[in-house]
N, C-alpha and C positions, 0 to 999 in steps of 0.2 A: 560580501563576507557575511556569515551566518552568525550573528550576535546573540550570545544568548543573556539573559539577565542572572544578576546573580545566586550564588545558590542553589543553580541549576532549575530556577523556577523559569518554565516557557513562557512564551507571551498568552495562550491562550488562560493557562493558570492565573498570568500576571494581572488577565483581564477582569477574570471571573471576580478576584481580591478588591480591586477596582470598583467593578462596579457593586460590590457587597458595601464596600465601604462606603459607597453613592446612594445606597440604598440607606445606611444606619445613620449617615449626613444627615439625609432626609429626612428618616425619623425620629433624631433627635433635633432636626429644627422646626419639626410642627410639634414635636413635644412641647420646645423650649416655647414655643407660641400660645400653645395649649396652658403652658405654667405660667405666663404673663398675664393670657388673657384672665384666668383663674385668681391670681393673684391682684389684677384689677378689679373686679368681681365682689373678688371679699374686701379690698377696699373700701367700696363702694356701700357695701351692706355695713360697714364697721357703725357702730354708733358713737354720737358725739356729742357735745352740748356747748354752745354759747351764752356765755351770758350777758349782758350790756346793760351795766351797772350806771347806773344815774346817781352821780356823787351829791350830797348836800341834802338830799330828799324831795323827791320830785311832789308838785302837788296833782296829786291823781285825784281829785275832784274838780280840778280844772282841765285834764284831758282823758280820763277812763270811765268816768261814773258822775257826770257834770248835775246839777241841781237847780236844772229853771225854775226861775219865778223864787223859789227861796230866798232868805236872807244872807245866804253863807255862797249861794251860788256865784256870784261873779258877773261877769258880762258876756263871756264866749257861751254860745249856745251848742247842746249836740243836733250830730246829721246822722244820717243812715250809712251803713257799710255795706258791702260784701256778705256781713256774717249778721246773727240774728242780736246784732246790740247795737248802740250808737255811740260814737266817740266825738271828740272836740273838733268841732267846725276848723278849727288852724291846724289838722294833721289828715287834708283831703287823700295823698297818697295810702297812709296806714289803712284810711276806709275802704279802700280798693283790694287792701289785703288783710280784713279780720276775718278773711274767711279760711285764714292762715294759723291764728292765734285765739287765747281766749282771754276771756278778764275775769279775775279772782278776784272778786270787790270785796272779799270779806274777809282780808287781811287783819289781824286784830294782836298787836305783839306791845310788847313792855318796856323795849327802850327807847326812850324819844331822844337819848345821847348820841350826837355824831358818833363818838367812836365806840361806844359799846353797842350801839346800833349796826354800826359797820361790821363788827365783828359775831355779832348773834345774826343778821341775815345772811354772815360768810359761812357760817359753822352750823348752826343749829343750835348753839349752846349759849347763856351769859356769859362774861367774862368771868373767869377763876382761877386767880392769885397762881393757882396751886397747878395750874394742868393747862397745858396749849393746847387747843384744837384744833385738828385739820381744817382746813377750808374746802368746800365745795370740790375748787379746781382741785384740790391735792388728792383727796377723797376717790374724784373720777377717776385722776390720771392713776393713782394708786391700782383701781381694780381693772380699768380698763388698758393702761401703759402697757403693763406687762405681759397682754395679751396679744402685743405689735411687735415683734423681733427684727423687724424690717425696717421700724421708725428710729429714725436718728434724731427730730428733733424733739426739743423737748415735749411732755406728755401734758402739759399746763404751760398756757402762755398769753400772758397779759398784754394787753397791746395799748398803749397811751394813759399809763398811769400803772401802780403799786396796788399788788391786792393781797388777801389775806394771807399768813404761812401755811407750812404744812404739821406744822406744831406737832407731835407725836410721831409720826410717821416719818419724820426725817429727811435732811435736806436736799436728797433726789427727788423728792417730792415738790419742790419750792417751787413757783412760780418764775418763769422766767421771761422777763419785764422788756419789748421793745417797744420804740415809737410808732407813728402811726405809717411811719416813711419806711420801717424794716431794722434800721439802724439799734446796732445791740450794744450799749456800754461796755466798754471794756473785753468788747471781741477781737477787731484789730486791734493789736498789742503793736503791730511794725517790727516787729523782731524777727530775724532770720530763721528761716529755718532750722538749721544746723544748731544752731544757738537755742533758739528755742529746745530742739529736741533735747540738748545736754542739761539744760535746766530744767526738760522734766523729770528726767533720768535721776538725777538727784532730790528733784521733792520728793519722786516716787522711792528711792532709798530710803529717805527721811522718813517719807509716811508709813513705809514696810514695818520700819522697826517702831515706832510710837503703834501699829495695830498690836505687832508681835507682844507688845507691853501688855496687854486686854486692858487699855483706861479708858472705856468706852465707847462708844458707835461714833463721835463726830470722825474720827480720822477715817474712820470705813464708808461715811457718809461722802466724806470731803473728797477723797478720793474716785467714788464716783462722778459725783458732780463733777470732779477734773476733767475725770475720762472724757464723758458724755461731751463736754463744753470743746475738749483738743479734735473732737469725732465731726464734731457740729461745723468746724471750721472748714472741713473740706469738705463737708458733704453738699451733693447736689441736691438736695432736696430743702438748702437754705431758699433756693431759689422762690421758694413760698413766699416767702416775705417779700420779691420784687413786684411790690404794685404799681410799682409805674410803668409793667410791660406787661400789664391789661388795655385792650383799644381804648380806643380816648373817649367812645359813646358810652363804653361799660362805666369810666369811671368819672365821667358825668354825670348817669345816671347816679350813684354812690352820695356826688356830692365835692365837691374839692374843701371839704374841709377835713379835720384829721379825725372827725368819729366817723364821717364818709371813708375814711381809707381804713380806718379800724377795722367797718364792718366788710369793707371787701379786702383786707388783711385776712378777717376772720374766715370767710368764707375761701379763701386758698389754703387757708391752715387746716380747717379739716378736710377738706379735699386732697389735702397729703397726709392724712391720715390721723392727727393732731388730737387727742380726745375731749380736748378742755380747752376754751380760748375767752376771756374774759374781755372784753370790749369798754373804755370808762369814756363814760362824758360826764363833766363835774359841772358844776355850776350852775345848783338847781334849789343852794340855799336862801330862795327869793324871802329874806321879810321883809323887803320893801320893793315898791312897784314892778309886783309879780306882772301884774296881766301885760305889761309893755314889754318884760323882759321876755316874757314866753312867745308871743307873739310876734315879733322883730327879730329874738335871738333864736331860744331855744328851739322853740316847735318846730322849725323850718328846716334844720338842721339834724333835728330828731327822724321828722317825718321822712326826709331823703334818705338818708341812709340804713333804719331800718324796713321801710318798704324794700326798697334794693336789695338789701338781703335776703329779706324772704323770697321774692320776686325771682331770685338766683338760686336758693336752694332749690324753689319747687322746680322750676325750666329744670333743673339741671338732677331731680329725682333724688335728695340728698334730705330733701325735708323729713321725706318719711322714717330717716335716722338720726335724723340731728335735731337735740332737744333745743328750742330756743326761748331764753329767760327774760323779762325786761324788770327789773327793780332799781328802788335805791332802800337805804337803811328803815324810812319811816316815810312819809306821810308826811301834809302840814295841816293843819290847823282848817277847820270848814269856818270859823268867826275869821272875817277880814281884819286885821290890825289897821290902829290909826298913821300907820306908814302904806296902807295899800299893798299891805304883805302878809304873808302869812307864816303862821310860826309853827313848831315843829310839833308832830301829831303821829301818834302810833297805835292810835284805838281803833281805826276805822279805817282802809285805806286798798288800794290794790295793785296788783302786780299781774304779769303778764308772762303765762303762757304755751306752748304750743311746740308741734311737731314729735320726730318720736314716737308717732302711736296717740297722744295726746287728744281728745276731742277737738276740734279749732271753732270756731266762729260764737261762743256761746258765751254768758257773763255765767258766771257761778255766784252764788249769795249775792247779799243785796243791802245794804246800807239805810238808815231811815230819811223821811221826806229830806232833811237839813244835814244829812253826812256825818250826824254826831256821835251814831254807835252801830255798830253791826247787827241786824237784824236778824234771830234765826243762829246755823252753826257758822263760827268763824273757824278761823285758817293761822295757822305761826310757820314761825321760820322753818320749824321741822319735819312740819307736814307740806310744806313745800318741795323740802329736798328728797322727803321720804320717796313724793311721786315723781320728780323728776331722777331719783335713780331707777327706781320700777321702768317707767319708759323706757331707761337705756340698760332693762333687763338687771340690773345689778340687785343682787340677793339682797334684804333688807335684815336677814336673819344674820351677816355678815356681824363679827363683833373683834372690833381691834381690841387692844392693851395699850395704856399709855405707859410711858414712862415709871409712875410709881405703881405700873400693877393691877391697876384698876381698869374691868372689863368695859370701854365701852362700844354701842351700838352704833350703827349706822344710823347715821339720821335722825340720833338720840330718839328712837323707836315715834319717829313723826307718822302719822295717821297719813293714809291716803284720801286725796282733796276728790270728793265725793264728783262724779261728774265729768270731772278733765281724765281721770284712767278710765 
């Protein structure tokens, strides 16, 4: 029996349709490959910045700029590196890799205040009564977030510990704060689905008509924030955060403690694209018996998981777009106290560093024979951030509005750090 297809279309017609369609299969699935691989690509090239904030105030004259023979020096001596400076004999790993990083010895800033210290090396600015300031993260994620349409998670993200706000720029900017394990307060809620959905359905009514009111940007802020946070729950790309499905040699190497999972938290985050990822280790306000503390605790700890980092970004060609920071607030003190510690110091001090474009292996200024004052040009919180946005291409001529109106700059117009751009 002579079948025909329908519509009076033959089979040799019916073929030709066939294989056109086999054809445009085709090359919409090397396209779609072509847009993946493309899209990986610029991934890849996207820039980023870590920072691994040392709480309490680290003393960098006992691991970045050390003082033999001095009165103020201590008893750890420096060794050679990689790069053309020498660091603290108890961080052999980091020596392997300053040829990654550099040392700004000539930090020289005016808050010796835990918290106003805290917040003038987050911002660029002193504390004032009258005006919040973005912080670093909020700053990046701000110019950089917006340029990811693809990114679900959030655009700043703190990993084992609380960091600055996003003061002006408003709270889709805010930091968003997990452990070193992935785990995010108050994201499993355990609520059903369906349940779930009706109660957002309703805040979202709620929140419609308090915008529709114009009583200012929080409901418009908050609302975001919502969104992003109900978006984040099913997104695959939470998957960043599982570091415990890195091989067991990678996350050896890291370290098993939670600034070792931080920095290779850190290092999955912006590998998924992430522009901002804050890193803390706290407990660095040694005023009494610093050198047992540093040497037993801290530096060992230190040293594995920032070596590992860098060690990860460069293998994996990420270095050369991801800025990497290492500070804390201030500095301590080059005179040893009668506790075998040392107390808190912001005249003279340094920080850490590299990638991005960044020079790596070099010290920049120089401190005097006993570490008591900067020698030559110093360096502050602003001209810090000035250069670490330069690195990551971000316009310096860039100038927000805060809240009451008043223009301010990026970077509160910080000088570029002579040497490291």
């Amino acid at each position: 029996m002579n079948r025909k297809t329908p519509r009076g279309m033959n089979r040799r017609h019916f073929m030709s349709h066939l294989a056109g369609a086999s054809a445009l299969t085709g090359t919409a699935l090397a396209l779609g490959e072509t847009l993946r691989a493309n899209a990986t690509e610029m991934k890849k090239n996207q820039k980023a910045a870590i920072l691994l904030w040392m709480g309490g105030g680290p003393s960098s004259i006992d691991l970045w700029d050390l003082k033999p023979g001095a009165n103020t020096g201590g008893p750890f001596r420096p060794i050679s590196t990689n790069g053309d400076v020498q660091i603290c004999e108890h961080l052999p790993m980091m020596a392997k890799n300053m040829d990654k990083m550099s040392i700004v010895r000539s930090m020289s800033t005016r808050e010796a205040d835990h918290s106003r210290g805290r917040y003038y090396m987050h911002t660029g600015y002193v504390p004032n009564p009258n005006v919040k300031h973005p912080s670093y993260g909020s700053v990046i994620a701000h110019q950089l977030g917006t340029q990811r349409p693809e990114l679900e998670l959030p655009a700043f993200i703190s990993v084992g510990g609380a960091s600055e706000g996003p003061g002006f720029l408003g709270m889709a900017y805010s930091p968003f704060s997990v452990n070193s394990s992935g785990r995010v307060r108050n994201l499993n809620l355990g609520i059903a689905p369906d349940r779930m959905a009706s109660r957002m359905q309703a805040l979202k009514l709620m929140e419609n008509d308090f915008i529709d009111q114009r009583r200012g940007i929080a409901a418009n802020e908050h609302a975001k924030v919502l969104g992003k946070t109900l978006a984040l729950m099913s997104s695959s790309q939470m998957e960043a955060f599982r570091v415990e499905k890195e091989p067991t040699d990678v996350k050896e190497r890291y370290g098993n403690t939670n600034f070792g999972r931080g920095c290779l938290m850190a290092r999955r985050l912006v590998e998924a694209g992430v522009p901002f990822v804050e890193v803390n280790l706290g407990g660095w306000d040694n005023h009494q018996n610093i050198f047992e503390t540093l040497q037993n605790n801290k530096l060992p700890e230190l040293d594995r998981g920032m070596s590992a980092l860098l060690e990860d970004l460069a293998q994996r060609g990420m270095l050369d777009t991801t800025a990497v920071m290492w500070m804390g607030e201030f500095g301590r003190t080059p005179n040893i106290n009668g506790n075998t510690g040392r107390d808190h110091w912001a005249r003279s001090w340094s920080v850490l560093a590299g990638g991005a474009g960044m020079k790596p292996g070099v010290a920049i200024g120089q401190t005097n024979e006993d570490g008591t004052r900067v020698e030559g040009q110093s360096y502050s919180s602003e001209d810090l951030m000035a250069t670490v946005c330069k690195s990551l291409d971000i316009d310096l001529e860039t100038t927000f509005t805060s809240t009451s109106g008043r223009p301010m700059k990026i970077a509160n117009s910080g000088k570029l750090i002579e040497g490291l751009i």
